[in-house]
N, C-alpha and C positions, 0 to 999 in steps of 0.2 A: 161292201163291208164298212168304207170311212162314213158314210150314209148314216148305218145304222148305229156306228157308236158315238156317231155326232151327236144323233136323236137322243140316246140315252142320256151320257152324259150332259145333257143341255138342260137334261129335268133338273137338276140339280147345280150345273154350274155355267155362269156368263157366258151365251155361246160365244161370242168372242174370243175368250178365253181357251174354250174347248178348240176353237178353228187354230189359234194359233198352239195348242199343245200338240193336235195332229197335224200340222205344218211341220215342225219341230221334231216329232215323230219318226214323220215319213221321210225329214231330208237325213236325217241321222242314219235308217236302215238302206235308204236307196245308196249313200254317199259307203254303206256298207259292204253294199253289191256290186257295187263298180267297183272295189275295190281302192276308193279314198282313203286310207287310215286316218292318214292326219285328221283330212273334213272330217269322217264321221266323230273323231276322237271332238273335234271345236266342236259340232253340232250336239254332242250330249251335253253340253254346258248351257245351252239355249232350251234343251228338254227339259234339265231340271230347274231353273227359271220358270220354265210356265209350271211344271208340277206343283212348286210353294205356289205360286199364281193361285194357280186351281185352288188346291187348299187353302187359301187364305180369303179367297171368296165365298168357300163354302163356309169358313168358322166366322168372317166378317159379314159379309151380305158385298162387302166393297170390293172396285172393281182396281187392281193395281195395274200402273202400265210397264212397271219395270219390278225386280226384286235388288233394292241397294243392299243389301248386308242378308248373304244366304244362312249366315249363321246364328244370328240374333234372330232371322226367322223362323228360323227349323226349331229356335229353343223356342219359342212363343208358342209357335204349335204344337211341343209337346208339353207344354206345360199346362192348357186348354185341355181341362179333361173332359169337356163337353164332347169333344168329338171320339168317335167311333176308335177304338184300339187300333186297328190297321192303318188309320188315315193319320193319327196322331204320333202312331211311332216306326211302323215297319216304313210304310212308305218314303218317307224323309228320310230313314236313317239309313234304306234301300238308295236311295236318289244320292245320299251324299259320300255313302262309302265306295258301293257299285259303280259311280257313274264318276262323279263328281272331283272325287279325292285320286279316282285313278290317272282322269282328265288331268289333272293338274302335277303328276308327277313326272310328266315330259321332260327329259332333259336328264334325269337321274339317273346316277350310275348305274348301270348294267352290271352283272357280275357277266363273266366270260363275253364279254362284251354283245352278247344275246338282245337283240329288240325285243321288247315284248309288246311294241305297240300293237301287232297283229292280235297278241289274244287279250290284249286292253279292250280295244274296239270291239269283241267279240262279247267279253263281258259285259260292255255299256247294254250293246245291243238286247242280249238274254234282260239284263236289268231294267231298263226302258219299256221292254215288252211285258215284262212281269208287270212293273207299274201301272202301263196302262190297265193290261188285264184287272188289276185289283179297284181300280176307278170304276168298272164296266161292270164289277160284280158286285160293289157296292152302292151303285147308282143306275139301275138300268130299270127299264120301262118294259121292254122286249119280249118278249115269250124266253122265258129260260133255258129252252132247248135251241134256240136261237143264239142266244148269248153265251150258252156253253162251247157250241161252233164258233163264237167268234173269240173264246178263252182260247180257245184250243189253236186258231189261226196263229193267233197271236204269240204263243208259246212254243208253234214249231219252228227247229234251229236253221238260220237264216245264212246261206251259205255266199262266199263272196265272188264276188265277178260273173252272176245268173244275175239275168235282169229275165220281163218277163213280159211279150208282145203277144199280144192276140190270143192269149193265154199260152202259149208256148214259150217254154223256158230255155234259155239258152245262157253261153258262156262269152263273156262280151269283152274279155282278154283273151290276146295269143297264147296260148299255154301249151305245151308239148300235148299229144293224143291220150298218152294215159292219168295225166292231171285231170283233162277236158272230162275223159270218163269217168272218174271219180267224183270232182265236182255234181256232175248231173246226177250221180246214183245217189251221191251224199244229201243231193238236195231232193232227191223222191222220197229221201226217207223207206217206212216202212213198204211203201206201196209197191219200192221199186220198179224197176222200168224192162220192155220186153225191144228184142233188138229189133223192131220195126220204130219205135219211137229214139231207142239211141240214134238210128241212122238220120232222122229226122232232128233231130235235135243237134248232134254232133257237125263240124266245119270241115272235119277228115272225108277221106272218101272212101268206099267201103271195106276195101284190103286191108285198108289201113287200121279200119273199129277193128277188125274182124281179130285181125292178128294181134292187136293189144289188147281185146278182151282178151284172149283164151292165154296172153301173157300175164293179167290180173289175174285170173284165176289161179295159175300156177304157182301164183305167188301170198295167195290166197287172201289178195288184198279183196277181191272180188269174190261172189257165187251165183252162180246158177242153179236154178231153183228146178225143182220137179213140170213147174207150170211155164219153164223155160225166161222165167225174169230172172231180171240178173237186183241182186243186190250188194248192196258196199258192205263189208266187213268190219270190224273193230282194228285189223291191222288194215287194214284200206282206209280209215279213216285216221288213224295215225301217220301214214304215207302222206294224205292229203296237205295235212297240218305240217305235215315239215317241208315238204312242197311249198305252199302258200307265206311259211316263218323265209323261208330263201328269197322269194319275190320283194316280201318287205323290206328284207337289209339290204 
């Protein structure tokens, strides 16, 4: 997939450019999945850097090797009515509120003394993602059914502590068995998962899947479906999330 939206994107801006925005990118979501808050929180402040980059090559022809002042640049590009409405005002003002201004609020009081860095980072991520995607649909070469799949990759919710070998996705933190199975269902998404692939997937051994699914279910964090997948719930994914808010603090 980084192939393909290399390719796109490159019709239109400095591959250079393009290599170090998906560098940028990709350490921000990996740094997501291992479960780094902090990193990935630094690394969105590098994404949005090369975004104005990007942008500023496409309204200039020129190729910058750093962005000194993100602010006088975001006004510059939106002041440039040459450029395309998405690229002149959502995108920037996406990159600087979503990413950029949350990045930067580190350290600020908490009410009930709550972290919020875990769903900081969550939000960079969905926002970084979004960005690229709208890069990809405004400058793509592709076959459009091609680049629709790769809207859509890019848009599904990126869950943390899965990382992803030989296309098998696993959980690459200790976490209690019913976290572990959550995480994995949270991250099948729609397709959910049938219990030959939990077992495959999962670090427990098999009593152990066995008897905290059928304790998700009870609790209706989890369901089992007619086709015998199991998927994650709405209260399952709110368990997750407050699971994952405890790791951080």
């Amino acid at each position: 997939m980084t192939g393909q939206i290399h390719a796109d994107l490159s019709s239109a801006i400095d591959p250079g450019i393009v290599t170090d925005l998906l560098r940028s990118y990709d350490d921000l979501v990996t740094r997501y999945r291992k479960g780094d808050i902090d990193g990935c929180l630094s690394a969105s402040g590098k994404f949005v850097e090369n975004t104005l980059r990007a942008i500023e090559f496409i309204r200039t022809g020129k190729v910058f090797s750093e962005i000194k002042n993100a602010s006088k640049t975001k006004s510059a590009i939106e002041s440039d009515t040459s450029l395309p409405e998405p690229l002149r005002i959502l995108v920037p003002r996406v990159s600087q509120a979503m990413i950029y201004d949350v990045r930067s609020k580190t350290g600020a009081v908490h009410v009930k003394g709550i972290d919020p860095r875990a769903i900081d980072a969550s939000l960079a991520v969905h926002a970084a993602s979004w960005v690229l995607a709208e890069f990809i649909r405004s400058y793509h070469v592709s076959d459009e059914a091609d680049v629709e799949a790769v809207m859509g990759s890019l848009m599904r919710t990126y869950i943390p502590f899965i990382e992803t070998f030989a296309g098998e996705d696993v959980v690459t933190r200790r976490v209690n068995c019913g976290l572990e199975l959550l995480l994995l269902l949270a991250n099948a998404g729609a397709e959910g998962m049938d219990r030959k692939q939990i077992g495959i997937a999962s670090k427990f051994k098999s009593p152990t899947i066995s008897n905290t699914l059928g304790k998700l279910a009870d609790d209706r964090y989890i369901h089992r479906a007619a086709n015998h997948r199991y998927f994650i719930t709405g209260p399952g994914e709110q368990q997750a999330s407050l699971q994952l808010a405890d790791l951080a603090n």
